[in-house]
RODO-2510 file (C-alpha; in nm, 4 decimals, decimal comma):
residues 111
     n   res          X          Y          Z
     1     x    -3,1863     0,5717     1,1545
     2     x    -2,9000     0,6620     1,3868
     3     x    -2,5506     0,6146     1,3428
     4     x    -2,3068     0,3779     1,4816
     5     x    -1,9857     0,5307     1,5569
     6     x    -1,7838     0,1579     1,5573
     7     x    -1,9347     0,1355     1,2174
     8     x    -1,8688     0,4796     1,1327
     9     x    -1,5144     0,3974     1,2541
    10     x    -1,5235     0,0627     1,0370
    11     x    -1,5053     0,2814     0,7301
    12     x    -1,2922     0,5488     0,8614
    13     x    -0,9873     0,2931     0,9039
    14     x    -1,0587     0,1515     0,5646
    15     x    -1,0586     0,5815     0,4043
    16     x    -0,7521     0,6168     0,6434
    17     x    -0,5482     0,2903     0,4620
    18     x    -0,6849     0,4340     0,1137
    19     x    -0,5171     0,7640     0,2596
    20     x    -0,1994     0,6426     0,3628
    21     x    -0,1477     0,4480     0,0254
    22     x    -0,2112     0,7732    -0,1393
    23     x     0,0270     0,9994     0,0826
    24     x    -0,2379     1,2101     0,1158
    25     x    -0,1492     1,3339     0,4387
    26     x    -0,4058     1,5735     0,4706
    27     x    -0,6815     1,3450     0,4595
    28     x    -0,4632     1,1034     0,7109
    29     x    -0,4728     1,4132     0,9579
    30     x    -0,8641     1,4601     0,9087
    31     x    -0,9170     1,0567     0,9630
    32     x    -0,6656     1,1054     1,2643
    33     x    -0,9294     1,4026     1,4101
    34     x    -1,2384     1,2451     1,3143
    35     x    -1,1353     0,9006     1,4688
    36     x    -1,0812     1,1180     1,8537
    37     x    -1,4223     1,2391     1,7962
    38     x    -1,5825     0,8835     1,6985
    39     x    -1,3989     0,7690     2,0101
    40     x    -1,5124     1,0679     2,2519
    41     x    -1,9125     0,9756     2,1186
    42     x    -1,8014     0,6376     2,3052
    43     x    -1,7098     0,7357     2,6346
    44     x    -1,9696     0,8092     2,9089
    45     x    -2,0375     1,1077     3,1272
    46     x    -1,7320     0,9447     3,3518
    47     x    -1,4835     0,9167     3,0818
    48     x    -1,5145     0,5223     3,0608
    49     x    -1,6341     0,3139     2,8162
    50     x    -1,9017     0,0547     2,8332
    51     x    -1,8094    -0,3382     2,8271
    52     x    -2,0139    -0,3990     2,5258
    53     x    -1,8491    -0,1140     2,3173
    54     x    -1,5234    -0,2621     2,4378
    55     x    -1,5323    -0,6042     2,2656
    56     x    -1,6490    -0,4253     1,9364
    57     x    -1,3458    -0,1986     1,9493
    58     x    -1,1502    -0,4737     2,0380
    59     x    -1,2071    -0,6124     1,6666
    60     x    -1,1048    -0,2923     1,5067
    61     x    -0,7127    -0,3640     1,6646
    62     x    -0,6241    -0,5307     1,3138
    63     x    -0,7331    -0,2685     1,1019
    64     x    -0,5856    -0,0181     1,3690
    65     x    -0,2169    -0,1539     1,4038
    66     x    -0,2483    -0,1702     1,0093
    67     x    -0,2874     0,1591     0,9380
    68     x    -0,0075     0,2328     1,1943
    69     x     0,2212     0,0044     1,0098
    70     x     0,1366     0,1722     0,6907
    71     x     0,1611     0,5023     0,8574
    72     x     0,5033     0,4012     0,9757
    73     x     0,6117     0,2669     0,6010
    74     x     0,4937     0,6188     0,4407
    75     x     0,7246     0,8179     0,6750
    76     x     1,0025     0,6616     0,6429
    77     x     0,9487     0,7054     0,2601
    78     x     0,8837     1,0659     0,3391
    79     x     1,1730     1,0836     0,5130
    80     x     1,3971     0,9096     0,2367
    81     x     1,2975     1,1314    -0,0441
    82     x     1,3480     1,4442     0,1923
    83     x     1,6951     1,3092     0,2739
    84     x     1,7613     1,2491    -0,1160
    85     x     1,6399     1,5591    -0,2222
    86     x     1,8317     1,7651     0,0357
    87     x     2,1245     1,5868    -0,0755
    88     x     2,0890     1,6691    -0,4290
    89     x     1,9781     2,0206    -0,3336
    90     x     2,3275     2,0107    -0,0991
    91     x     2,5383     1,9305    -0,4201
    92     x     2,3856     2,1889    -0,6507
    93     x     2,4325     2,4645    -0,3917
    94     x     2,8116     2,3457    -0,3653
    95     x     2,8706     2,3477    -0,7283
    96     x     2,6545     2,6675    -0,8227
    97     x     2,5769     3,0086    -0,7225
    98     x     2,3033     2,9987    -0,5175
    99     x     2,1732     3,2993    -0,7035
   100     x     2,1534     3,1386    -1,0240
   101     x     2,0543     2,7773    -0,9105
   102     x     1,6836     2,7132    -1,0124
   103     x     1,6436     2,4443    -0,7252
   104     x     1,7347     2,6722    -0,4554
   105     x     1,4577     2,8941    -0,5624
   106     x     1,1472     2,6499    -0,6003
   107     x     1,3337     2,5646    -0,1974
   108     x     1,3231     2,8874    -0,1128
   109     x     1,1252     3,0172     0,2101
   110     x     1,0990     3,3256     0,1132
   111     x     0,8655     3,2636    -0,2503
***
């Protein structure tokens, strides 16, 4: 039996939510890249996609601007703990050598 890529996509979006909840961003990024391919399946030889296809796609827009606003939420907690932890790392560098300072090794770049 053949596969249907907006159905295909259906579950995608729901794995991509389950992703996003999870912070696992490396499954987000392999959603992301699978969801351009399901897309690219859609499109004819000219690039455009057929009427039909478009009013199925169209109902996917909820689940779509969902994930984005979850995507949205988890980077901006991404980017809060960053900030905090740079912050703390800031303050321990001020107050210690950075020699001796066990956070600014696990930071380090260099291993």
């Amino acid at each position: 039996m053949p596969r249907d890529p907006i159905t295909e996509l259906e579950h995608l979006l729901i794995e991509e939510r389950d992703a996003i909840r999870k912070l696992d961003s490396l499954r987000v990024l392999e959603c992301a890249s699978r969801k351009e391919s399901l897309i690219e399946e859609l499109r004819g030889p000219d690039g455009s996609v057929a009427p039909e296809i478009l009013a199925r796609l169209r109902t996917l827009v909820p689940a779509l601007k969902n994930n984005g606003i979850l995507l949205a939420h988890a980077r901006d907690i991404l980017r809060d703990a960053l900030s905090a932890v740079r912050s703390e790392l800031g303050a321990a560098i001020a107050s210690h050598d950075a020699r001796t300072c066990p956070t600014a090794r696990i930071f380090s770049i260099r291993g």
